[in-house]
C-alpha positions in Angstrom: 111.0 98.7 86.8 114.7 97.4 85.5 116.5 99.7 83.5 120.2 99.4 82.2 122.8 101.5 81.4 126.4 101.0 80.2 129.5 102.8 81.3 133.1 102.6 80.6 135.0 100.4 83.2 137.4 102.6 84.7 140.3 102.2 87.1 140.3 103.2 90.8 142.1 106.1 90.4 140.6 108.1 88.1 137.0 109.9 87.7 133.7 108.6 86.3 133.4 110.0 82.1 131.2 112.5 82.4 128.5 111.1 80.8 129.1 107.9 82.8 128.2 110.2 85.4 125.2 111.9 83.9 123.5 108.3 83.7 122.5 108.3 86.8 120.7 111.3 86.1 118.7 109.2 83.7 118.2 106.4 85.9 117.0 109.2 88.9 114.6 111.0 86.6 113.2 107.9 85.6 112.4 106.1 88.8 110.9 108.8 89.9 108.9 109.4 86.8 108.1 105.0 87.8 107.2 106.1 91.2 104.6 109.0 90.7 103.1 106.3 87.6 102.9 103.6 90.9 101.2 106.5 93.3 103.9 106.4 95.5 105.3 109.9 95.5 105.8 110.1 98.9 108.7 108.3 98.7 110.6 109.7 95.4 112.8 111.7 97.7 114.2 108.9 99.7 114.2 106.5 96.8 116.0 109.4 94.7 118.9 109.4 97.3 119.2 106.2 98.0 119.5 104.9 94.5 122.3 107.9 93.8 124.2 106.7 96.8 123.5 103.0 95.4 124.4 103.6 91.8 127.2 106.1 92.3 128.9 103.7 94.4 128.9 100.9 92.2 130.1 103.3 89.2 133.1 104.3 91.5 134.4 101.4 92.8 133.3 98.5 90.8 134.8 98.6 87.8 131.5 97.1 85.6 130.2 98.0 82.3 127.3 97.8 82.9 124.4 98.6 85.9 121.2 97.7 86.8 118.5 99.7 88.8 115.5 97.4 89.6 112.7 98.8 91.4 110.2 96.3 92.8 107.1 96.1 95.2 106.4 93.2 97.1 104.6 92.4 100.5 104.3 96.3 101.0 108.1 97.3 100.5 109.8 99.0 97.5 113.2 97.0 97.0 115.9 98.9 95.2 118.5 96.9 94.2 121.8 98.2 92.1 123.7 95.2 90.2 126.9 96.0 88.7 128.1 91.9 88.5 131.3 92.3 90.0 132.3 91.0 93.1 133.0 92.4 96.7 130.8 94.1 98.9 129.6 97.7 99.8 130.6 98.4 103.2 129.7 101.4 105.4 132.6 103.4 106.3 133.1 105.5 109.3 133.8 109.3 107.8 135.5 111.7 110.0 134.4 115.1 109.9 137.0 116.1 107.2 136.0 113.4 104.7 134.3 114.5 101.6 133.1 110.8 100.7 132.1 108.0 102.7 129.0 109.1 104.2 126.7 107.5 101.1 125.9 103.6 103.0 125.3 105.2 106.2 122.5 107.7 104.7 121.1 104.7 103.2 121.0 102.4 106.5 119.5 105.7 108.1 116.5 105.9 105.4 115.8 102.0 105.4 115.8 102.2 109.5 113.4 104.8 109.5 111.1 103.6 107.1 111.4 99.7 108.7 113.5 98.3 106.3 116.9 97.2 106.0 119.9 97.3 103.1 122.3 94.8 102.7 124.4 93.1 99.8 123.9 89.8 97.6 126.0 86.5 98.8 128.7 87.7 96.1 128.6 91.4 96.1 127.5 91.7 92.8 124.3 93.7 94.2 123.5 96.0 97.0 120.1 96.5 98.0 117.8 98.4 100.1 114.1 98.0 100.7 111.6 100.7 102.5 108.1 100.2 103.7 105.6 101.6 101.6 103.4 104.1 103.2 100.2 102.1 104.4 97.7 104.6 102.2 100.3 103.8 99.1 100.2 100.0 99.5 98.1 98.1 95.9 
């Protein structure tokens, strides 16, 4: 599954458009709606958060016009991977306990440990990825 969606670039300082915003909505509802198709709706939930965390990120601080979700099976793991074509790398940030952001990577290096997978960024930065292990009665 690849789907596309454009957004306006915006500047670091201000917020997402609103409907910029509501995309990833559309991009949530249908990866999930790919996932139950694929029989593996035991992990919607995960995927769902991880590809928010992944996508939100790379509306907020990227700068692109347009992102990619790809969804992919291979060798028994589901690879998510968020392309927004710009460079520089997501980085997990330590949040104190007063931060409202920052938390996002560190959920998703949490959910990839615990399924035996792993997250990571292209060469460039112009992806981040994360891949899960597919639940051994989900595997085709």
């Amino acid at each position: 599954m690849k789907e596309r969606i454009s957004v306006a670039s915006r500047r670091s300082d201000g917020m997402p458009r609103p409907q910029d915003a509501a995309r990833v909505g559309v991009l949530r509802r249908i990866a999930a709606a790919k996932l139950k198709h694929r029989g593996l709706d035991a992990m919607i939930g995960d995927v769902l958060l991880i590809s928010s965390e992944l996508l939100t990120n790379a509306l907020l601080h990227s700068g692109a016009t347009e992102i990619t979700l790809n969804l992919t099976v291979h060798d028994g793991y589901l690879r998510i991977t968020v392309t927004d074509g710009m460079p520089g790398r997501a980085k997990r940030r330590k949040a104190d306990d007063e931060a409202e952001t920052g938390r996002g990577l560190g959920l998703v290096e949490v959910l990839a440990e615990q399924s035996g997978g792993t997250w990571g960024t292209s060469e460039h930065g112009a992806a981040t990825w994360c891949s899960l292990r597919v639940p051994a009665g989900q595997r085709r």
